[in-house]
N, C-alpha and C positions, 0 to 999 in steps of 0.2 A: 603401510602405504600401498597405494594400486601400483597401477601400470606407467609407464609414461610413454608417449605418442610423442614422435619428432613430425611434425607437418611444415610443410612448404608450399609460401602460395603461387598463382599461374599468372602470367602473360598483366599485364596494368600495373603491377604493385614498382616495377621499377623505377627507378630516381635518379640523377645525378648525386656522385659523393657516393655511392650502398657500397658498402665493404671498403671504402678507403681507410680507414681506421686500422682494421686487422689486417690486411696487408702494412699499411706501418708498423705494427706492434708484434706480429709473429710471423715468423718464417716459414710457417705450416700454411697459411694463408697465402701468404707472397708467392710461395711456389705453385699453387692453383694457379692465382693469375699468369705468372708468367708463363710457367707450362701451356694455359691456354691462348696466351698470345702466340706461341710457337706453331701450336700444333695447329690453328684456324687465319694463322697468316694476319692476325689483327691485333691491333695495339690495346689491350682492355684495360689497359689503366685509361686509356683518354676514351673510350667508351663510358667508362664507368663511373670514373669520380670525376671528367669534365664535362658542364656543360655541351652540350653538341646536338645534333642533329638524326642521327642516326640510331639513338638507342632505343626512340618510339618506332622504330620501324622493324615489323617482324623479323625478318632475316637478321639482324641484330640484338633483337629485345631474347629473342629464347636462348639465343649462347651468355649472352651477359648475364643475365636472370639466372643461370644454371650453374654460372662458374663463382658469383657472387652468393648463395646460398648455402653451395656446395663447401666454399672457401670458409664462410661461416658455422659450418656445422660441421667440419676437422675440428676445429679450434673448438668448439662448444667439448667435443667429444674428447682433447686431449685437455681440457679444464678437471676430467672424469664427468662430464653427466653424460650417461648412454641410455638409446629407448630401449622399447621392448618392440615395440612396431613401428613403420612408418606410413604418410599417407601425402600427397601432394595432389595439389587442383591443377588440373592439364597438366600446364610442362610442368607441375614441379613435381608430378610422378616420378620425371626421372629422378630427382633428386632424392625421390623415396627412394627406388629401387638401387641405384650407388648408396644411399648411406647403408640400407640394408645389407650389402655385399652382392647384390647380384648383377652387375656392371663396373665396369673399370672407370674412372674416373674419367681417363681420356675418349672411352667411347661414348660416356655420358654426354659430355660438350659436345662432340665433333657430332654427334648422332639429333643432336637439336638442333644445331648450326643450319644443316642439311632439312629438318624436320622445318622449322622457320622461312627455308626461301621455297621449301614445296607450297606452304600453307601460303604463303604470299602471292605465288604464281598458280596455285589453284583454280581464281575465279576473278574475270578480269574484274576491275576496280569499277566500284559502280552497282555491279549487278548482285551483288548479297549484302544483307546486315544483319543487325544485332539489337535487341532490346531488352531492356530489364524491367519487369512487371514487380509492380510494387505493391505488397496489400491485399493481396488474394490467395484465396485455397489454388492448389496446386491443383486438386480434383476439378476445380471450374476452370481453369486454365486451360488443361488437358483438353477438356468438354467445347471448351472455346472453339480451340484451334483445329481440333480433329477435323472438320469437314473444310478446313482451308487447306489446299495442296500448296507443297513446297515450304511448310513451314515447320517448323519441332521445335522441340523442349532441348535448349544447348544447356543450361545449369541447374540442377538443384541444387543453389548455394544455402538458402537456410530459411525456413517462414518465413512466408512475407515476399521472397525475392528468389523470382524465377527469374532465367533470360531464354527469350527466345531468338530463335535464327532460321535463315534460310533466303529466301529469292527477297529483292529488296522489295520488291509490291506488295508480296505475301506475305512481309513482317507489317508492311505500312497499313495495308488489310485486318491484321491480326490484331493490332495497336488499337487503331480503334476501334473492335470489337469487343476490344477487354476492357475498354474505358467505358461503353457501353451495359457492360454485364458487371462494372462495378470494381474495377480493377482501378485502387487510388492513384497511381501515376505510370503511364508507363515510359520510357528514359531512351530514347535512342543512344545507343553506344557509339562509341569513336573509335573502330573498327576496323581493319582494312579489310576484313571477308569476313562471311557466311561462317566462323568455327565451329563445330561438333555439328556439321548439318549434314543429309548425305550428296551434299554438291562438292564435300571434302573426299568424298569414297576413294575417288582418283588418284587423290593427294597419300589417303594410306596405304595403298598399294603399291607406289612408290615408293613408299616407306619404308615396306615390307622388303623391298628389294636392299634398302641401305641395310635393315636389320640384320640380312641372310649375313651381312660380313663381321657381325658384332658375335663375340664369345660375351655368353654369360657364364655366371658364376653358381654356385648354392646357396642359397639365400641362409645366411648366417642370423638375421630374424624378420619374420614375414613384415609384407607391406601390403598395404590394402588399395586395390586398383580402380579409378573411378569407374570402370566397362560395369563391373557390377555391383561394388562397394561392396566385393568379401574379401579377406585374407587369403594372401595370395605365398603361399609355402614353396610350391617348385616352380625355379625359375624358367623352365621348359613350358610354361604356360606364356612367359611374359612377352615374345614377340607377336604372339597372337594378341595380346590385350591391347596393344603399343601400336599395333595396323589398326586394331577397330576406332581405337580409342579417339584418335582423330577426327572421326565421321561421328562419333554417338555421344550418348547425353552425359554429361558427366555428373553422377552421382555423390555431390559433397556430402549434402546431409545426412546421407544414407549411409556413407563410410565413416561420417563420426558417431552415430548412433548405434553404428556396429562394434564398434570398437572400443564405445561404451559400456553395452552389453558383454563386452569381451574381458573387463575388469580396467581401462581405461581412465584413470580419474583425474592426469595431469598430460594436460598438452603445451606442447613448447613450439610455438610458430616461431621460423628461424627465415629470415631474408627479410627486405625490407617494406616499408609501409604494417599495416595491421588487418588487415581484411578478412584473415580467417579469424583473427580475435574474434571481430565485431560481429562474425556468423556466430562466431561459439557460443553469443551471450543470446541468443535468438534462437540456436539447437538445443540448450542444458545450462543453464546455469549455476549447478551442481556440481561440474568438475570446474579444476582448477587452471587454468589459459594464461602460460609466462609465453613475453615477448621479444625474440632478440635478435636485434638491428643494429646495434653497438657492442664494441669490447664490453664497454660496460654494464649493459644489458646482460652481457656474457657471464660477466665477472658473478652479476649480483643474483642470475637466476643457479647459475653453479653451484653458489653457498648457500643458496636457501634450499634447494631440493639435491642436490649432487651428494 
């Protein structure tokens, strides 16, 4: 058997209900949550598994999202399945670099909580957005947009499906330039800002200043960063990736074809919804892509590859 890749996905896949289960059922879980209701002054059971208001909203969605994945992939790991590397889209980088060893679990949350209300109060409401280009080369994409200011490349999430960002005229500009040059749909996203664009730069540098208080760790096995989608061994690199990372594009595809290359042949998406599945069947459909958003998911990918 190869390698196995724990990944975690970023920012949209959240739900009402995600991790209410494993907080029922195991105490390794339950103590994620509560420890992070403690330490961020907020109720994340009624975040989490109730209907509400709040948990589409940045400042909310990145600590939920982090403490829910995070909670699930204890329990995945005390089931015995362990990776070899890990990898996460935006925020669930941090979820790489905690499960890796190279962050505490409490600076993980508390370090996103903080990460969430920078990137919300970034760029007032309004004035950036987000689109996903559907059905086109990435190389004509690029081609596209180059000579439009204030716009970039925020995702390589997988063939077929780029997203772009930046000033919201410059993406409405872009939009229909790529529809023009033959780009089959492009999708305005539901958004509250401009992410990975450099109208966020401000937002990382700010970052930078929460990071200065966080102790890392040694990374007990690498994780791979989306700044440049290499394997990322000493953890004395990772503040630096974690300030850029905010402003720049993030490299999905790149990091699963790396790490493919790297003997990779089983990945296990851990939090809820399916999104990097549905990339994975668009990157390689050669390796093997288990999914786990339930105990039971937990239970059944455990016994078949654990």
């Amino acid at each position: 058997m190869g390698k196995i890749a724990f990944i975690f996905p970023g920012q949209g896949a959240q739900k009402a209900g995600m991790g209410k289960d494993f907080y029922e059922k195991y105490d390794t879980a339950k103590k994620v949550f509560d420890s992070a209701s403690e330490w961020l002054d907020l109720d994340m059971k009624a975040l989490c598994f109730e209907e509400n208001d709040k948990l589409d909203l940045t400042e909310y969605t990145q600590a939920a999202l982090v403490t829910t994945c995070l909670a699930m992939e204890k329990v995945t790991e005390e089931m015995g399945l362990h990776p070899d590397v890990t990898a996460g889209l935006s925020l669930g980088e941090y979820c790489a670099i905690e499960a890796a060893g190279g962050m505490d679990l409490k600076d993980a949350i508390t370090t996103v909580r903080k990460r969430g209300i920078l990137m919300e109060q970034a760029v007032p409401a309004g004035q950036g957005s987000m689109a996903a280009v559907m059905g086109m080369e990435t190389e004509k994409i690029e081609e596209v947009i180059a000579d439009i200011p204030d716009v970039s490349i925020a995702n390589y999430n997988c063939p077929g499906q780029i997203v772009i960002t930046g000033l919201a005229q410059a993406v409405s500009e872009a939009s229909e330039k790529l529809k023009e040059a033959g780009g089959r749909r492009v999708i305005p996203l539901n958004v509250s800002g401009p992410f990975h664009s450099a109208m966020l730069k401000e937002a990382g540098k700010e970052l930078g200043k929460v990071l200065e208080n966080v102790t890392l760790h040694p990374l007990q096995i690498p994780y791979v960063t989306n700044v440049t989608a290499e394997y990322v061994e000493d953890s004395a690199e990772t503040k630096a990736f974690l300030e850029e990372q905010i402003a720049s594009s993030v490299r999905w595809q790149q990091s699963v074809e790396n790490m493919i290359s790297q003997g990779v042949d089983t990945f296990v998406e851990i939090g809820p919804g399916r999104t990097l599945a549905g990339f994975m069947r668009k990157i390689n459909r050669n390796v093997k892509v288990y999914n786990i958003q339930t105990v039971e998911d937990a239970e059944k990918v455990c016994q078949e590859i654990g």
